[in-house]
C-alpha positions as CSV (number, residue, x, y, z in Angstrom):
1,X,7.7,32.4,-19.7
2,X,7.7,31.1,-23.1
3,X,5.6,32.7,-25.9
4,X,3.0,31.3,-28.1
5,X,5.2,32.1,-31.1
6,X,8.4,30.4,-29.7
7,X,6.3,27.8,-28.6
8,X,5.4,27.4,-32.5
9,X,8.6,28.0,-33.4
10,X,10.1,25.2,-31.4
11,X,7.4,23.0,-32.0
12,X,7.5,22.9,-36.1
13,X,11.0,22.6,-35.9
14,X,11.8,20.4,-39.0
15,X,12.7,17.3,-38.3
16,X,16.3,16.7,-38.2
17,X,17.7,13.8,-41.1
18,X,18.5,10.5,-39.2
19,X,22.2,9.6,-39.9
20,X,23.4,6.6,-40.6
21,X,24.9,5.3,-37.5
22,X,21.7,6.2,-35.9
23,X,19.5,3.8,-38.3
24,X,22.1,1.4,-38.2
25,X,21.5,1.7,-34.1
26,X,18.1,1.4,-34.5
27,X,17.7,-1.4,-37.0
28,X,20.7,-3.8,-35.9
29,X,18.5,-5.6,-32.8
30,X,15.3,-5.1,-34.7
31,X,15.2,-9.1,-35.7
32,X,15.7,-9.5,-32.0
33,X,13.1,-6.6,-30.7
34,X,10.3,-8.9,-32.9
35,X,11.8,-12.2,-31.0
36,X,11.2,-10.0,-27.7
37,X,8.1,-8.9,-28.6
38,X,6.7,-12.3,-29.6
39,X,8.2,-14.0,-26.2
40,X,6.2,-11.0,-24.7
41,X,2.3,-12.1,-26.1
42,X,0.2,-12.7,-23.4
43,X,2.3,-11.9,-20.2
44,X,0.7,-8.9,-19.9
45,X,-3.5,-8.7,-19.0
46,X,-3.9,-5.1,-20.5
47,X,-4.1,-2.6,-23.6
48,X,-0.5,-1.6,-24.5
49,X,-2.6,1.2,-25.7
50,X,-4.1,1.9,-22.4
51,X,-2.3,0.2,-19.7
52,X,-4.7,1.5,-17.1
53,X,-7.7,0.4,-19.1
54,X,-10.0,-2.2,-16.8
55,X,-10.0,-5.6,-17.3
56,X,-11.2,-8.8,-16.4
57,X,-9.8,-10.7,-13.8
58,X,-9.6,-14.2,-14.1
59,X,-13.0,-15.0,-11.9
60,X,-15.9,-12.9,-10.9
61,X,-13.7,-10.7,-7.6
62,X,-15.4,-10.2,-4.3
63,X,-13.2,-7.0,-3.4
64,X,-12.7,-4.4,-6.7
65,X,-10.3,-2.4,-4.3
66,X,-8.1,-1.9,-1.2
67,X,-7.3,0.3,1.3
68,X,-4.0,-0.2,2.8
69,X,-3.2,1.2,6.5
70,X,0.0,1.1,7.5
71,X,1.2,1.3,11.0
72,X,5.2,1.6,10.4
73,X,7.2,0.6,13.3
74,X,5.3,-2.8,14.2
75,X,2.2,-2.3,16.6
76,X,2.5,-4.5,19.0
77,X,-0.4,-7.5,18.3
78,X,-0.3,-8.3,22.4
79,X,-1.0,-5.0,23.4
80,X,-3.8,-4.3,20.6
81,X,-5.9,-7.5,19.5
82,X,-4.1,-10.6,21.0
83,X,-5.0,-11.0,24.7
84,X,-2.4,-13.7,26.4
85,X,-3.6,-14.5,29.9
86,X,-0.3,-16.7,30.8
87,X,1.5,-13.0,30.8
88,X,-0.8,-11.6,33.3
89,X,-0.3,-15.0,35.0
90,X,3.6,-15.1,34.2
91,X,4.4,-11.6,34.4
92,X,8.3,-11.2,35.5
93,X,9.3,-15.0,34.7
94,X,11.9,-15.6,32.2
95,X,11.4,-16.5,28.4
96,X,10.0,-20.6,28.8
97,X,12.4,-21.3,25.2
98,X,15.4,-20.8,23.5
99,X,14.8,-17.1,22.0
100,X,14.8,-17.2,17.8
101,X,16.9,-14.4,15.9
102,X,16.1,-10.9,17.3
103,X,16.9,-7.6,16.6
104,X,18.6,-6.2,19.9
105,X,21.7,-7.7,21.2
106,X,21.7,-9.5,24.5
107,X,20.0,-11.6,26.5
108,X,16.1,-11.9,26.4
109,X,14.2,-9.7,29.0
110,X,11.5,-11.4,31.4
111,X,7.9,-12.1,30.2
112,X,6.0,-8.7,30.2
113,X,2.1,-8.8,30.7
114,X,-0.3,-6.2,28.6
115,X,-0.3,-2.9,30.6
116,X,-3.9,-2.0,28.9
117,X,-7.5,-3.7,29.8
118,X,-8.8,-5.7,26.7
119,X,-12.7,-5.9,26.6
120,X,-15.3,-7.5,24.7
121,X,-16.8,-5.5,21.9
122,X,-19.8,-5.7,19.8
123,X,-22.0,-9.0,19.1
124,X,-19.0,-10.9,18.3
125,X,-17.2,-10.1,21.5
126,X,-14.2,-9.8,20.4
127,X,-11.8,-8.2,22.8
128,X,-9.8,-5.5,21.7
129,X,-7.6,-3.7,24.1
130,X,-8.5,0.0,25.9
131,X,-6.0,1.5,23.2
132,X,-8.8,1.1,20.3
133,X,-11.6,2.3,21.7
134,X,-13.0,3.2,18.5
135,X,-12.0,0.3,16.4
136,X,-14.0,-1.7,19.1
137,X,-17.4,-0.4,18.6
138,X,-16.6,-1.4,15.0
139,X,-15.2,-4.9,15.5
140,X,-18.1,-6.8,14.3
141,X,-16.8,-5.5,10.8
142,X,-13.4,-7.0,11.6
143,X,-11.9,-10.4,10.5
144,X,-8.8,-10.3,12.7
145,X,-5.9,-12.8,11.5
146,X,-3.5,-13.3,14.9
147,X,-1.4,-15.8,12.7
148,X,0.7,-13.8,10.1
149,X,4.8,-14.7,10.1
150,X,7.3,-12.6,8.4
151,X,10.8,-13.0,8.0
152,X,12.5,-9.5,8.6
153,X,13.8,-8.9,11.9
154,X,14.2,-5.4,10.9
155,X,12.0,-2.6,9.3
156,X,14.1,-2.6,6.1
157,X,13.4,-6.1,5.2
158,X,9.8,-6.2,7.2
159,X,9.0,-3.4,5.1
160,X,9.9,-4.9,1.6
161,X,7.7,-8.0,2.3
162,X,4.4,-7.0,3.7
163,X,4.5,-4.7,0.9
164,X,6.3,-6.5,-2.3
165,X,6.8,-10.1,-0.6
166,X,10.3,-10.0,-1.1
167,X,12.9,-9.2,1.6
168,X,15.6,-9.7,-0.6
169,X,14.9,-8.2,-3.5
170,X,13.4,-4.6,-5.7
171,X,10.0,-6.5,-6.8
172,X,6.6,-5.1,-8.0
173,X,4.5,-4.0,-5.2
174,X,1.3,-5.1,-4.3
175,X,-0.8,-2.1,-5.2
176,X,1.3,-2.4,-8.9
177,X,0.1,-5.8,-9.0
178,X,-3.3,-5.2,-8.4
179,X,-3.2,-2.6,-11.3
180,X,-1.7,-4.4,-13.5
181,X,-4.5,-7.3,-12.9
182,X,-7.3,-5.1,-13.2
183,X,-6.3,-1.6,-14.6
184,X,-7.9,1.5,-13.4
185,X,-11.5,3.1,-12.9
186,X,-10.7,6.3,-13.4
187,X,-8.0,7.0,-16.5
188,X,-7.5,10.6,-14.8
189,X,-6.4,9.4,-11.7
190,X,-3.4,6.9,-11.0
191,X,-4.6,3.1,-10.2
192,X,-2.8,3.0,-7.2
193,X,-2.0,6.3,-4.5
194,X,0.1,6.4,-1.7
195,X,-0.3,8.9,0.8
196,X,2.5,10.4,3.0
197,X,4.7,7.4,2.5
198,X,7.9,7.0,4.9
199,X,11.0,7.7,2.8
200,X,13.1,5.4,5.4
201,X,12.9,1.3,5.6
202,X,12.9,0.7,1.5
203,X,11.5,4.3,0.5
204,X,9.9,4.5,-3.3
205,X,10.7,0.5,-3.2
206,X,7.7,0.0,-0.9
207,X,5.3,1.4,-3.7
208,X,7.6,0.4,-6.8
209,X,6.6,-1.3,-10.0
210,X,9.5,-2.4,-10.2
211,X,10.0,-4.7,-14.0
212,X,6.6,-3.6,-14.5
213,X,5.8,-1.1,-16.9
214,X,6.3,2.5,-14.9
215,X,2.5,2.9,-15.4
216,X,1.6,0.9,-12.5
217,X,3.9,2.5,-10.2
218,X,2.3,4.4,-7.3
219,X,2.2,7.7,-7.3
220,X,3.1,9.4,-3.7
221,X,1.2,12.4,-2.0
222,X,3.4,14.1,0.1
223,X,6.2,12.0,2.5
224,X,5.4,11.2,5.8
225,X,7.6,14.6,6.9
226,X,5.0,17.0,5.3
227,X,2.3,18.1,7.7
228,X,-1.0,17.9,6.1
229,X,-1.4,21.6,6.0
230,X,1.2,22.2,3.4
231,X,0.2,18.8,1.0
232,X,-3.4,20.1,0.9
233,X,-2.2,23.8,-0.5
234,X,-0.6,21.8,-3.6
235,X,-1.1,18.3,-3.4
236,X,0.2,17.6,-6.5
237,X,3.4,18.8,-8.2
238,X,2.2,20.6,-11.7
239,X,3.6,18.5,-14.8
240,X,3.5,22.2,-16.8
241,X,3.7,25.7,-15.9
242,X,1.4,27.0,-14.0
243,X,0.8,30.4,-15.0
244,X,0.1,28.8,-18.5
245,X,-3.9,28.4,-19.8
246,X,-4.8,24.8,-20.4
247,X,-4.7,25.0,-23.8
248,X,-1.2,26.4,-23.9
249,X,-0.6,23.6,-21.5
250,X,-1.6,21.2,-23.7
251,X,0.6,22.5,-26.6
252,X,3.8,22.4,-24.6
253,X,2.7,18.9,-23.5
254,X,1.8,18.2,-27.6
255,X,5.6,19.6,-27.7
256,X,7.3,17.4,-25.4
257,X,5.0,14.6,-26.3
258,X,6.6,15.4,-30.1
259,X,10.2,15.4,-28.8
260,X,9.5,12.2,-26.9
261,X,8.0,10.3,-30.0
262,X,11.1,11.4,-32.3
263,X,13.2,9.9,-29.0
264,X,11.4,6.8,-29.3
265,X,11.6,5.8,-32.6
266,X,15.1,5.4,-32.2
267,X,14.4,3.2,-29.2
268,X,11.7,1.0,-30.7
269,X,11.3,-1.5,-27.8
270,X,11.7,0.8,-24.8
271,X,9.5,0.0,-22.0
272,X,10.5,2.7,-19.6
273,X,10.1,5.6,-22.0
274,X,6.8,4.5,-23.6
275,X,5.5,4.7,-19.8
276,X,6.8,7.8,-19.7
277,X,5.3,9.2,-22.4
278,X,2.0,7.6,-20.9
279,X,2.4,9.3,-17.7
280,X,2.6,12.6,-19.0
281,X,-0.7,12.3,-20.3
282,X,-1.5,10.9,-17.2
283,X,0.0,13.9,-15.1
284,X,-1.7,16.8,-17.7
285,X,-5.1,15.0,-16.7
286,X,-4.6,14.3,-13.3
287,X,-4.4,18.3,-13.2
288,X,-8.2,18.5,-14.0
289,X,-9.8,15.9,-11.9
290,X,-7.4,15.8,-8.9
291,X,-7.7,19.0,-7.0
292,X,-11.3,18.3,-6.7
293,X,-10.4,15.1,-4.8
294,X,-8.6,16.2,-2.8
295,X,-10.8,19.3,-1.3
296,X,-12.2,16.8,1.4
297,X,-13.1,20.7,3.2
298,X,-16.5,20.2,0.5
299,X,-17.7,17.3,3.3
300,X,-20.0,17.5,5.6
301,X,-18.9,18.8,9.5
302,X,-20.3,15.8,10.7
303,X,-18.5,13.5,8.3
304,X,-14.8,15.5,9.0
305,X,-15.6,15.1,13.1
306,X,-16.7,11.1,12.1
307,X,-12.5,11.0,10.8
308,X,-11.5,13.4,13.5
309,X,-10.4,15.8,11.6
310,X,-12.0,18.6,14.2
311,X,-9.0,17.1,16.6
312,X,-5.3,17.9,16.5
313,X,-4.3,14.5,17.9
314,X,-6.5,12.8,14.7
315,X,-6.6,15.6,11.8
316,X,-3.4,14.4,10.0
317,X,-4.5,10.3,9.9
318,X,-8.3,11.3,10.0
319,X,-7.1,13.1,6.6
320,X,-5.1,10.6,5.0
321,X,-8.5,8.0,5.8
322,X,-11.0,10.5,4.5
323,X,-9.2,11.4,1.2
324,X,-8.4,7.3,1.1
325,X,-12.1,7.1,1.0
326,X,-13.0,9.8,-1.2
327,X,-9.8,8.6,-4.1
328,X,-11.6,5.1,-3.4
329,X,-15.0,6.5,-4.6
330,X,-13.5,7.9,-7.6
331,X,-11.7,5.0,-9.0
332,X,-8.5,4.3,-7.5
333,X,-7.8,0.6,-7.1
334,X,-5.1,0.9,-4.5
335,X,-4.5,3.3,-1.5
336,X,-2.1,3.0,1.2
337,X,-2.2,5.4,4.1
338,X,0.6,5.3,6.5
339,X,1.3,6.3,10.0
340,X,5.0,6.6,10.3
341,X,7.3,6.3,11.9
342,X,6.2,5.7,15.6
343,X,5.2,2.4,16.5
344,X,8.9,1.1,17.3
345,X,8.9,0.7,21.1
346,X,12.0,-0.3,22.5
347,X,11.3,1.9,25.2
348,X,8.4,3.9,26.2
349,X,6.0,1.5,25.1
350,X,3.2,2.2,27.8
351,X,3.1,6.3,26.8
352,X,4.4,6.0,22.7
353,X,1.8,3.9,22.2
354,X,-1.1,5.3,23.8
355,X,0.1,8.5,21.8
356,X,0.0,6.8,18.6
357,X,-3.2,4.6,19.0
358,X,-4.9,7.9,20.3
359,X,-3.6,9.2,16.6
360,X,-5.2,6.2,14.5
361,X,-8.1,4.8,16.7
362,X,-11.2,7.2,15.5
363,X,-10.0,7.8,11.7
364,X,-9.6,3.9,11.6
365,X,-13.5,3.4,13.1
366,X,-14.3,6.5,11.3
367,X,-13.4,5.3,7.4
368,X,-14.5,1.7,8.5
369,X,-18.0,3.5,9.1
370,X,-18.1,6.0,6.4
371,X,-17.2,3.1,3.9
372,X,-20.3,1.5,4.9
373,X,-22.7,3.7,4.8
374,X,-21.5,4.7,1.5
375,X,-22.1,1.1,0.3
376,X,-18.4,0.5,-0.6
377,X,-17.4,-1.8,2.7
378,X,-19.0,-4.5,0.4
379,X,-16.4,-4.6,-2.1
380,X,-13.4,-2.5,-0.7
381,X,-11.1,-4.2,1.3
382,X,-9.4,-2.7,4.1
383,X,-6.2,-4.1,5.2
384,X,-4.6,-2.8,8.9
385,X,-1.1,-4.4,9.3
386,X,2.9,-3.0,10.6
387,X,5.6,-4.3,9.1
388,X,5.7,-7.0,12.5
389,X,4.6,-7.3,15.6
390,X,6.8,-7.3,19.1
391,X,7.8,-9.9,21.5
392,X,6.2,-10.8,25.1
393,X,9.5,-10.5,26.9
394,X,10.7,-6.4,28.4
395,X,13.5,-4.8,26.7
396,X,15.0,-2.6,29.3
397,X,12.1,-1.7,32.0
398,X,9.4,-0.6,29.4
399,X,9.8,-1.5,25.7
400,X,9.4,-4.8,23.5
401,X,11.7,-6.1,20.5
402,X,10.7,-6.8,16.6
403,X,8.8,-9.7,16.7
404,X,8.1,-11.4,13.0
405,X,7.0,-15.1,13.7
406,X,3.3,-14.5,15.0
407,X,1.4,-11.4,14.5
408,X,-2.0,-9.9,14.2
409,X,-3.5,-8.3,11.0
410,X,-7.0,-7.2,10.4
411,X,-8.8,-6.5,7.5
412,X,-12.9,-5.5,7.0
413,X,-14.8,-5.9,4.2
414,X,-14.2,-7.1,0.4
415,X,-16.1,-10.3,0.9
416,X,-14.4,-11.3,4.2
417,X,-16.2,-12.9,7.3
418,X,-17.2,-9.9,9.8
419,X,-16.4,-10.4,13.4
420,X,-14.2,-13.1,12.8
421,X,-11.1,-14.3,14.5
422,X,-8.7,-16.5,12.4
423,X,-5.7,-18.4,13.8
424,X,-3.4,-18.2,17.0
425,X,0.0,-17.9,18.6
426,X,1.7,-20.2,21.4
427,X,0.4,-18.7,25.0
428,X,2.6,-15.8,25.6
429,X,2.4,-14.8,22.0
430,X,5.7,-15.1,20.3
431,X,4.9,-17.9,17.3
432,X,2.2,-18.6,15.1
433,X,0.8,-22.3,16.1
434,X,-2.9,-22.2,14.3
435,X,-3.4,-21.3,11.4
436,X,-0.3,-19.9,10.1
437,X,-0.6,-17.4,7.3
438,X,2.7,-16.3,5.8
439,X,3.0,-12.8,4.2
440,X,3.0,-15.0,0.7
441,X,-0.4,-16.5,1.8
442,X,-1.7,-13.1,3.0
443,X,-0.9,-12.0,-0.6
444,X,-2.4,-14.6,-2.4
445,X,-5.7,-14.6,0.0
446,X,-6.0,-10.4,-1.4
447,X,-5.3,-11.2,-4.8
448,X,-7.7,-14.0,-4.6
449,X,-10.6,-11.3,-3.2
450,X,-9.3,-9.4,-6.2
451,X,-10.8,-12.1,-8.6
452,X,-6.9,-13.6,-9.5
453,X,-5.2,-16.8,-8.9
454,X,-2.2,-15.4,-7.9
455,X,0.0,-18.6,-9.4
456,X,-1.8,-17.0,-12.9
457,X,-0.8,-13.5,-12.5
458,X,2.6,-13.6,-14.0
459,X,4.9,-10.9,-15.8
460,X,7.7,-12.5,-17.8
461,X,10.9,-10.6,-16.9
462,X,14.6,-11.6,-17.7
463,X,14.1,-15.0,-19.0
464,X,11.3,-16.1,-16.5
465,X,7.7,-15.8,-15.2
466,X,7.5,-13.5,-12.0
467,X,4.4,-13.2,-9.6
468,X,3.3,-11.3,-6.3
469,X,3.8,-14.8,-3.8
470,X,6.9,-15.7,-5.8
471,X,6.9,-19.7,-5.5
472,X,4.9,-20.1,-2.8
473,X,1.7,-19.1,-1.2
474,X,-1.7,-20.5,-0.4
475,X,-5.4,-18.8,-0.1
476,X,-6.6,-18.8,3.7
477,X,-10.1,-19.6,2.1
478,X,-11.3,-19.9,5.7
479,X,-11.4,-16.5,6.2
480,X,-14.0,-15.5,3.1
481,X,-17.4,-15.7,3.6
C-alpha cells in the first residue's frame, strides 16, 4: 500500500514541458475540433457538465422510469398468456401454411396444443395459464400486448433488438436512451442498472451506449453465472483500495483525476475519456450510497416472503425484483433484471418451463404489488418480454422452435390501461394479424410514456442523426390510458 507521502510525492509531481510535436498534435485539428463542436450544438439534451443531470423531456411523461424483465430464451406466449383453442381442437394435424424462416432444420412438426389450463383471473378475466399463478391474481394491473413481431430467428439477433432495435448493428440501448433523454435522479447512482445480465446472445452490447457518451452506459451487477450469495458480499467492484480511508481515497482519485486531465488536454475533443473521467467520480460516489441499496436484508420478513426470497426456487429472481424496486426508489431510471438462460425449449418444454415459471411467477406478482403499495406503479413502467416467442407446431415429441412473428409482451403501470389486452395472432398463434406492434413501435410507445417523441430524440453520430426506432416506428396510443 501506498503512503501518504508517496501519494504527495507523486501527486505534485511538476508538470512535465509539452514538446513541440506534442502541441503541434494537439493544435493541428483544433480548427476542425471547433467545426465538430459547433455541428454538435443541440444534439445532445443534457449538461456536458453533468451528463446525468435531469432534464425535461419534450412533454409532460406519464412513466419517469422502467423496469425491464427479461425472460432470455423466448417464453413461449401460447403456453403463458395467449390461449389458442384451434390447437386443443387441431392438436396432432400438420402446420395449415407454408412455414416462414425458422431456426431448426427440417420439416415443421404437427400442431401442438397448450399442455397447461389457462383460467380467468381477476375482474378483467383475463386468462393466464396455470404456470403464472401469481401473475394471475395480479392481472388486472396488466396490459398484455399478444401482437409484438421481431425479426431474429435466433437469440443473438433477437437479443440485440428487443433491447437496442437493431439486429444488425452495436446501437445505443434502450435504457442509454432513456438516460440520455432524461438524465438521472440520483447523481450517486448510475441512470440505468443491469442486474445479472447474460454474457451470451450480444453480452455488454445488450446494455451498451454505444456512440453515446460512455456515461449512459449501463452498469452491470454481477453476470447471470454468479449466484446471488456471492454478488450481495461485494456487489460492486471498489474503484480504489479498499483498505484506504475515504479521504485517502479521494486523494488517489484527485491523483488520477490530475493524471487524467494532463491526458486530456492533449486530446481536446475526446468523448470517451471525458466520460471516463466522469465515471470515476461516478464510481468514488457510488461507493457511499450503494451498499446501502443493495442490503435489501433491512426489509421487512413479510416484504422478502411477498418476493419469495424465503424460497430456494424464487430467492435468486425474487432478489434481482426486490433490489429493482428498491434502486427504482432511489433514482435509477432504468433496470433490467434478467432470467437467463432457460427459457429455450426445444425439448423438455412441459418440465423446463414449469421449472422456470415456478422461478419468476411470485417475484413477478410480488414487485408488481410492492410497486403499488409503495405508490410507484403510477409512474414506473414495468415491461415483461423474451427475446421471441415459440411456434404452435412440436419439435421432436416435446419442445417448440423460435418463433418471432407474433408474440406476447406485458407491461403494468407507467400510465398504461390495467387489465387490458391489445392485439392478436392468426388462430394457432404463429403471426401477428391485429394490431401488429413491431419491436420499433414497442420502442417508440416507451419512449412516448417517457415524455419523448422518439423521431425527436436524436444523437448526431458520423455524419447523421441517430435514434432508438431508427426510421421507423409508431406509438400504439391504444394502449395508454
Amino acid at each position: 500500500m501506498w503512503t501518504d507521502n508517496a501519494l504527495r510525492s507523486l501527486y505534485h509531481r511538476p508538470e512535465k514541458p509539452v514538446s513541440r510535436r506534442a502541441a503541434l498534435r494537439a493544435a493541428a485539428c483544433g480548427f476542425g475540433y471547433l467545426g465538430l463542436q459547433a455541428m454538435l450544438q443541440g444534439a445532445t439534451t443534457g449538461d456536458s457538465a453533468n451528463p446525468l443531470a435531469p432534464r425535461t423531456p419534450h412533454f409532460a411523461p406519464k412513466a419517469k422510469r422502467v423496469i425491464f424483465l427479461f425472460m432470455h430464451g423466448g417464453p413461449s406466449s401460447i403456453d403463458t398468456f395467449d390461449f389458442k383453442e384451434r390447437l386443443v381442437r387441431d392438436h396432432g394435424k400438420p402446420l395449415p401454411f407454408k412455414r416462414p424462416l425458422a431456426f431448426a432444420d427440417g420439416p415443421p412438426g404437427a400442431l401442438m396444443k397448450s399442455p397447461w389450463e389457462f383460467r380467468p383471473g381477476g375482474q378483467s378475466g383475463i386468462p393466464v395459464s396455470d404456470l403464472f399463478p401469481n401473475v394471475r391474481e395480479v392481472v388486472d394491473k396488466l396490459t398484455i400486448v399478444k401482437s409484438v413481431v421481431g425479426e431474429g430467428v435466433d437469440h443473438g439477433a433477437a437479443l440485440l433488438q428487443t433491447f437496442t432495435g437493431s439486429s444488425t448493428f452495436v446501437r445505443p440501448a434502450l435504457g442509454a436512451w432513456t438516460v440520455y433523454g432524461l438524465g438521472s435522479e440520483n447523481q450517486n447512482l448510475p441512470g440505468f442498472i443491469t442486474i445479472k445480465p447474460a454474457l451470451s446472445h450480444g453480452g455488454a452490447k445488450n446494455w451498451s451506449s454505444a456512440f453515446l457518451p460512455g456515461a449512459y452506459q449501463g452498469t452491470a451487477i454481477g453476470n447471470s453465472g454468479l449466484k446471488v450469495d456471492d454478488i450481495e458480499k461485494e456487489p460492486i467492484e471498489y474503484l480504489l483500495r479498499k483498505g484506504f480511508s475515504p479521504d485517502q481515497q479521494r486523494f488517489e482519485l484527485d491523483m488520477i483525476q490530475n493524471i487524467n486531465r494532463r491526458h486530456q488536454a492533449l486530446r481536446s475533443a475526446d468523448p470517451e475519456l471525458e466520460a471516463r473521467i466522469k465515471n470515476f467520480e461516478l464510481a468514488f460516489r457510488m461507493q457511499s450510497e450503494a451498499p446501502e441499496a443493495f442490503q435489501v436484508e433491512k426489509e421487512s420478513e413479510a416484504t422478502r416472503k411477498l418476493y419469495g426470497m424465503d424460497e430456494e426456487p424464487t430467492r435468486d429472481f425474487g432478489w434481482q425484483c426486490l433490489l429493482a424496486r428498491r434502486l427504482s426508489e432511489r433514482g435509477v431510471r432504468f433496470v433490467q433484471c434478467t432470467h437467463s438462460y432457460k427459457w429455450d425449449q426445444h425439448g423438455q418444454l412441459f418440465e423446463k418451463h414449469n421449472e422456470n415459471a415456478k422461478e419468476v411467477d411470485k417475484p413477478i406478482a410480488g414487485l408488481i404489488r410492492d410497486l403499488d403499495a409503495h405508490g410507484m406503479l403510477k409512474d414506473t413502467l414495468v415491461i415483461w418480454a423474451g427475446e421471441f416467442g415459440r411456434t404452435p407446431v412440436s419439435q421432436g415429441n416435446d419442445g417448440r422452435d423460435h418463433n418471432p412473428y407474433g408474440y406476447t409482451v406485458w407491461m403494468a403501470g407507467g400510465g398504461l390501461k390495467p387489465g387490458f389486452v391489445y392485439g392478436a395472432t392468426d388462430d394457432i398463434g404463429y403471426h401477428a394479424v391485429e394490431d401488429r406492434m413491431h419491436i420499433h413501435d414497442l420502442h417508440a410507445t416507451v419512449l412516448h410514456l417517457l415524455g419523448f417523441d422518439h423521431e425527436k430524440l436524436t444523437y448526431r453520430y458520423a455524419g447523421r442523426d441517430f435514434r432508438l426506432t431508427d426510421v421507423a416506428g409508431a406509438v400504439h396510443k391504444k394502449i395508454i390510458a
